[in-house]
C-alpha positions as CSV (number, residue, x, y, z in Angstrom):
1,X,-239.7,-192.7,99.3
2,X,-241.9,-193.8,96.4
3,X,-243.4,-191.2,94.8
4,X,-245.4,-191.7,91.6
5,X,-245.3,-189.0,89.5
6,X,-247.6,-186.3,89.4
7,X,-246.5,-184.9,86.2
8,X,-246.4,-187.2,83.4
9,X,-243.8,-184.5,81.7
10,X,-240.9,-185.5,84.7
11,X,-239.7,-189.1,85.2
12,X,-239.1,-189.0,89.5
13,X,-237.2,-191.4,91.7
14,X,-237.9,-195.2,90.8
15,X,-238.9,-194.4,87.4
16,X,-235.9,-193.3,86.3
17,X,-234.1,-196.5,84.9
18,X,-231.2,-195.3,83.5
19,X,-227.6,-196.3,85.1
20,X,-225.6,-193.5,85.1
21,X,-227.0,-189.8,85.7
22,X,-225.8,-185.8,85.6
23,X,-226.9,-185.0,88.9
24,X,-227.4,-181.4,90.1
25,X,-227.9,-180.7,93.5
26,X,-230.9,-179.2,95.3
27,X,-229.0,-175.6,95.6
28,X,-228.2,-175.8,91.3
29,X,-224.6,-177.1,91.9
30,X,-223.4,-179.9,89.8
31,X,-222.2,-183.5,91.6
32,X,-221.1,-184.9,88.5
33,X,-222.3,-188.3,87.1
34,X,-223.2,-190.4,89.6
35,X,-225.0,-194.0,89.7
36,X,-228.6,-193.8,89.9
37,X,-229.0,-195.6,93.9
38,X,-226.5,-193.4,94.9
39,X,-228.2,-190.1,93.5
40,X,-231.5,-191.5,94.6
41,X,-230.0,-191.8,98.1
42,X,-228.8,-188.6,98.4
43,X,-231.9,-187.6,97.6
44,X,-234.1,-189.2,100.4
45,X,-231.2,-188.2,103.0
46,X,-232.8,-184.8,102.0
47,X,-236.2,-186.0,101.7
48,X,-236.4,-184.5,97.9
49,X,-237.0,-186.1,94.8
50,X,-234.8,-187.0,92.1
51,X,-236.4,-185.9,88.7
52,X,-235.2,-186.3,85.5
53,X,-235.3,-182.7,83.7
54,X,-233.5,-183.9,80.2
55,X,-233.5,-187.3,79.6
56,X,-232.2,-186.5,75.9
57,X,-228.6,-185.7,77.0
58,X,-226.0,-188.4,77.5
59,X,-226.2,-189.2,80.5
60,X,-229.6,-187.8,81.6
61,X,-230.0,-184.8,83.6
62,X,-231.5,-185.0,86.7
63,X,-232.0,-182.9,89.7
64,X,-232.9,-183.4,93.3
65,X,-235.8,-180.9,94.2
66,X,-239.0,-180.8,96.0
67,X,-241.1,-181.5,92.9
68,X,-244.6,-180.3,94.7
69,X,-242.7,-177.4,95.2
70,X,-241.7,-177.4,91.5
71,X,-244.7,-178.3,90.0
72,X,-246.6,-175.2,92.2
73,X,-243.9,-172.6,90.9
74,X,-244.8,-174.1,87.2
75,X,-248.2,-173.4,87.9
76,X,-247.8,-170.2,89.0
77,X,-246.3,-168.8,86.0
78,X,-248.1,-170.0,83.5
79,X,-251.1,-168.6,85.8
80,X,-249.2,-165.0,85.8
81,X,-248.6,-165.3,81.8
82,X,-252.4,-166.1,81.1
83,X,-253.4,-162.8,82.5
84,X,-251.1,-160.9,81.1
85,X,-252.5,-162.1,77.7
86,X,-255.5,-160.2,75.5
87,X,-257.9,-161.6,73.8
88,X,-258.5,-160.4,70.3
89,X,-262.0,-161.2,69.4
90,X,-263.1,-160.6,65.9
91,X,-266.7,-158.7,65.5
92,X,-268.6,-158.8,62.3
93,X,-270.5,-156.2,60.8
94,X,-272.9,-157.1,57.6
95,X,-273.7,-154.8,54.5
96,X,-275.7,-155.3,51.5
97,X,-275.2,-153.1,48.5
98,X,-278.7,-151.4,48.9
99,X,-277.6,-150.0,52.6
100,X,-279.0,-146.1,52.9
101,X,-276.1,-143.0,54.5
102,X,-277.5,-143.3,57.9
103,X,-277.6,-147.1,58.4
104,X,-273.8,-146.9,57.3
105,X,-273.2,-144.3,60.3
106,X,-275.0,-146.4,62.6
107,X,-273.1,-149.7,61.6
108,X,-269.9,-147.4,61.4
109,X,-270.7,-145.9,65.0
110,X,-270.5,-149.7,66.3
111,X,-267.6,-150.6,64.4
112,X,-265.4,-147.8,66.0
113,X,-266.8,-149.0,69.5
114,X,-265.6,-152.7,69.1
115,X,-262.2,-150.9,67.8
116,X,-261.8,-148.8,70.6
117,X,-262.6,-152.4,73.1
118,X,-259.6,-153.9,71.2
119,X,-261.3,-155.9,69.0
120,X,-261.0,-156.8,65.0
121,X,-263.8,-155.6,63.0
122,X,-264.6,-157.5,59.5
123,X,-267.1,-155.6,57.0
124,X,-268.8,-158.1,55.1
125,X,-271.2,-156.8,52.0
126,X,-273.2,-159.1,50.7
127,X,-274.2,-159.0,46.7
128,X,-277.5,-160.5,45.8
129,X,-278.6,-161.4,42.3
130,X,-277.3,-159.3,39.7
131,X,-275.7,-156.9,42.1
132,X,-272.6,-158.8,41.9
133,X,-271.8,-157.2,38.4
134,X,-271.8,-153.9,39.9
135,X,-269.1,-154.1,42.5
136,X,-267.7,-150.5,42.7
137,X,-270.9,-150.0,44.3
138,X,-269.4,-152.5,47.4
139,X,-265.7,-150.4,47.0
140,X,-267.6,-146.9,47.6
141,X,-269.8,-148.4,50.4
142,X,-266.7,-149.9,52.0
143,X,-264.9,-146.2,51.8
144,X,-267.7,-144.4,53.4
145,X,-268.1,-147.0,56.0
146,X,-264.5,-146.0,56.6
147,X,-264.6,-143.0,56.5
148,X,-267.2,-142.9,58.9
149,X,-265.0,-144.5,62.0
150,X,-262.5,-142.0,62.1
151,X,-259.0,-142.7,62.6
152,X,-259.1,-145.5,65.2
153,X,-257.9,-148.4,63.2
154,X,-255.2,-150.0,60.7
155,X,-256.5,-151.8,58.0
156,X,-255.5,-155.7,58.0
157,X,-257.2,-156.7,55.0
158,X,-258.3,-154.4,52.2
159,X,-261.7,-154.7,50.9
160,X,-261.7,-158.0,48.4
161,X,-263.8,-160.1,46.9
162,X,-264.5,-163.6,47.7
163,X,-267.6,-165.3,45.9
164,X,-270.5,-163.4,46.4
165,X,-269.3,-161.0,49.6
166,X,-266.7,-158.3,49.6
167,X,-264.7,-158.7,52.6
168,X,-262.4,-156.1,55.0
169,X,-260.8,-156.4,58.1
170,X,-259.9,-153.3,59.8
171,X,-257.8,-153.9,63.4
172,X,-257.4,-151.4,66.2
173,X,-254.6,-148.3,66.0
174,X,-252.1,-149.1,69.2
175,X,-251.5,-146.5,71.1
């Protein structure tokens, strides 16, 4: 049976060019070291492959399996442990120090949405000019935009600033 490998990750049947092999059997029991022909026989009496699963050790593991079989079964998991991941996506919300009450509550009203869709919020303020020399202004914007949201997130990153913004990243309270 010559099979040429699906997977570049497994080494199968003819490629496998070491003598002497740890063989495990196609129902997980061990046969012991065996020569490769004679494993690769065995094999083909079952109409399996012979693929190497750790060719590190000393001698190199191998196993007789249906490796379509294998490789599906591979697939399938990883498929399974994609969906049960979440995405985190990170939404950005920009200030300037001049911003009026009501455009904070409208930009603070947004904020909590993304929050409460699982998402990371960053508040950026942006100094222009000579506002940068004021920038408790930027501290007390940043604590009524907070205020604002309500008690639907943790604070990752307290408000700091970098060059000519003052950053924050607020993430959203687990349940």
């Amino acid at each position: 049976m010559k099979i040429i490998s699906k997977n570049k990750d497994f080494m199968m049947n003819e490629e496998i060019r070491h003598i002497e092999i740890r063989v495990i059997g196609a129902d997980g029991s061990a046969l012991g070291i065996l020569n490769t022909k004679d494993a690769l026989k065995q094999a083909e009496e079952k109409d399996m492959d012979l693929v190497m699963m750790s060719p590190t050790a000393k001698p190199p593991v191998c196993r007789i399996m249906d490796f379509g079989k294998f490789i599906y079964e591979q697939q399938k998991k990883e498929k399974e442990a994609k969906k049960k991941q979440k995405v985190v996506n990170l939404k950005e919300i920009r200030l300037n120090a001049t911003i009026e009450d009501h455009d904070i509550a409208i930009k603070a009203s947004n904020a909590k949405r993304f929050l409460l869709d699982e998402d990371k919020v960053k508040i950026t303020i942006r100094f222009k000019g000579r506002q940068i020399e004021n920038t408790k202004v930027g501290y007390k914007i940043l604590s009524s935009f907070v205020e604002k949201i309500g008690d639907v997130y943790i604070v990752e990153k307290a408000a700091r600033q970098e060059g000519r913004n003052m950053i924050m990243i607020l993430a959203p309270k687990r349940a």
